[in-house]
C-alpha positions in Angstrom: 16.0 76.5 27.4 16.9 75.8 24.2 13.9 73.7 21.9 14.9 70.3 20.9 14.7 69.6 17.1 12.6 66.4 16.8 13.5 65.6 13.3 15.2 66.3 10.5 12.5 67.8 8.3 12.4 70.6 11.0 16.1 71.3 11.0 16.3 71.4 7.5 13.6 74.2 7.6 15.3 76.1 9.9 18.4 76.1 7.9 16.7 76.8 5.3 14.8 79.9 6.7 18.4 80.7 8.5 19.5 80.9 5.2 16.6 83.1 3.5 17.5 85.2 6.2 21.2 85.7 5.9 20.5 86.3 1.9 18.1 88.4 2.8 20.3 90.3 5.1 23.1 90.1 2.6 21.0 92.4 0.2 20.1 94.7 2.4 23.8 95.3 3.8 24.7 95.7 -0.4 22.1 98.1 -1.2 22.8 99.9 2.6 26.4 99.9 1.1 25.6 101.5 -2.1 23.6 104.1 -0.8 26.1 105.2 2.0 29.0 105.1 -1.2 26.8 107.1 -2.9 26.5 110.0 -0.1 29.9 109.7 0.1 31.0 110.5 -3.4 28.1 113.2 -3.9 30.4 115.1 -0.5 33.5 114.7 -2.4 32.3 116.2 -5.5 30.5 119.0 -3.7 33.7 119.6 -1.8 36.2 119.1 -5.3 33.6 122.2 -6.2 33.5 124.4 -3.2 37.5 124.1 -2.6 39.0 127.0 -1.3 42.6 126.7 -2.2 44.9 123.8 -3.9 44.9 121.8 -0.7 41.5 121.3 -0.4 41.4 120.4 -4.1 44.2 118.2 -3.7 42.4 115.9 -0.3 39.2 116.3 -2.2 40.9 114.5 -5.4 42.8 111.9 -2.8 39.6 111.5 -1.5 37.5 110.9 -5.7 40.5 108.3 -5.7 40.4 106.4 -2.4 36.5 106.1 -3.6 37.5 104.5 -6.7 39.5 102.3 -5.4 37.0 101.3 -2.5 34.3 101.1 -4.8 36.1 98.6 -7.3 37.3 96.7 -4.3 33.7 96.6 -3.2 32.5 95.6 -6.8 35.7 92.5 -6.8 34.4 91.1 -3.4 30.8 90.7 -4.5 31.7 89.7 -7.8 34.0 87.1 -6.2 31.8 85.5 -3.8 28.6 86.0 -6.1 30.5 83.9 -9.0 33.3 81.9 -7.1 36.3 81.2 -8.7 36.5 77.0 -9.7 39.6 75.5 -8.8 41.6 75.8 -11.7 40.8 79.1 -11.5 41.8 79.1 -7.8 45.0 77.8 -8.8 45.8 80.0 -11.9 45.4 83.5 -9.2 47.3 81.7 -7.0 50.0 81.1 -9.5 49.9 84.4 -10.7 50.1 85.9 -7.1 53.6 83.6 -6.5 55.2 84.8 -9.6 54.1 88.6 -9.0 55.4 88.2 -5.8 58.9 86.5 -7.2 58.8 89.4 -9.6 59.0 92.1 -6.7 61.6 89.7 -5.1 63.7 89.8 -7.9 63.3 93.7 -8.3 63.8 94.4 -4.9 67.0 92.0 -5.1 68.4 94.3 -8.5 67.6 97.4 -6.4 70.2 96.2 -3.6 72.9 95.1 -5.9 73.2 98.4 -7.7 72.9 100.4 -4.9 75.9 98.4 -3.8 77.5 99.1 -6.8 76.7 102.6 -7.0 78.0 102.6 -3.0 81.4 101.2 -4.7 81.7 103.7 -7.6 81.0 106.5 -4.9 83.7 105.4 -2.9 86.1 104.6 -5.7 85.6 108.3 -6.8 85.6 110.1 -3.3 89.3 108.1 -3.0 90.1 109.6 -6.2 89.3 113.0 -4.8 91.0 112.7 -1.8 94.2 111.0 -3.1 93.9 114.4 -5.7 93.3 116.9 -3.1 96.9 115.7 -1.4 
């Protein structure tokens, strides 16, 4: 059976140890983190150096950047929920993430309309051939 909390002195402690714990925890899973990114990136170089042939090179420098680009993910999330952003921070990445995404919108819509208008000048032409060829 679960023990009953008689007062709120002894639930604050437990939160509190909870708490020590999880921090605590939360180290341990960083520095566990950094160690196994740091095994990882001591195999790729040994591999970029021991390559064989260009395709072994060529995983081996997929692989240097995949573990860039995991490690500075890695480095953003702890930054972010180390130093939190404040809301008008909040709101200024959320802005920015709209209008990027408008952006792509806009340059996926410009992408469709001269393809369309390339589809037209093809046609136009090919009618041009065919109307010489008789």
């Amino acid at each position: 059976m679960m023990n009953e909390i008689n007062s709120s002195e002894n639930l604050f402690e437990i939160v509190n140890n909870e708490q020590e714990i999880s921090a605590t925890n939360y180290n341990e899973l960083l520095q566990k983190f950094a160690n196994i990114m740091k095994e990882i990136n001591a195999k790729i170089h040994i591999g970029k150096q021991n390559s064989q042939s260009n395709t072994e090179d060529g995983i081996f420098k997929d692989l240097e950047n995949n573990y860039i680009e995991l490690n500075n993910t890695h480095l953003a999330l702890v930054s972010y929920f180390t130093n939190p952003p404040n809301d008008e921070e909040k709101e200024l990445i959320s802005k920015t993430a709209s209008i990027r995404k408008t952006m792509e919108d806009f340059a996926k819509f410009a992408n469709e309309i001269q393809k369309i208008s390339l589809d037209e000048k093809l046609e136009n032409i090919m009618s041009r051939l065919i109307n010489f060829a008789r």
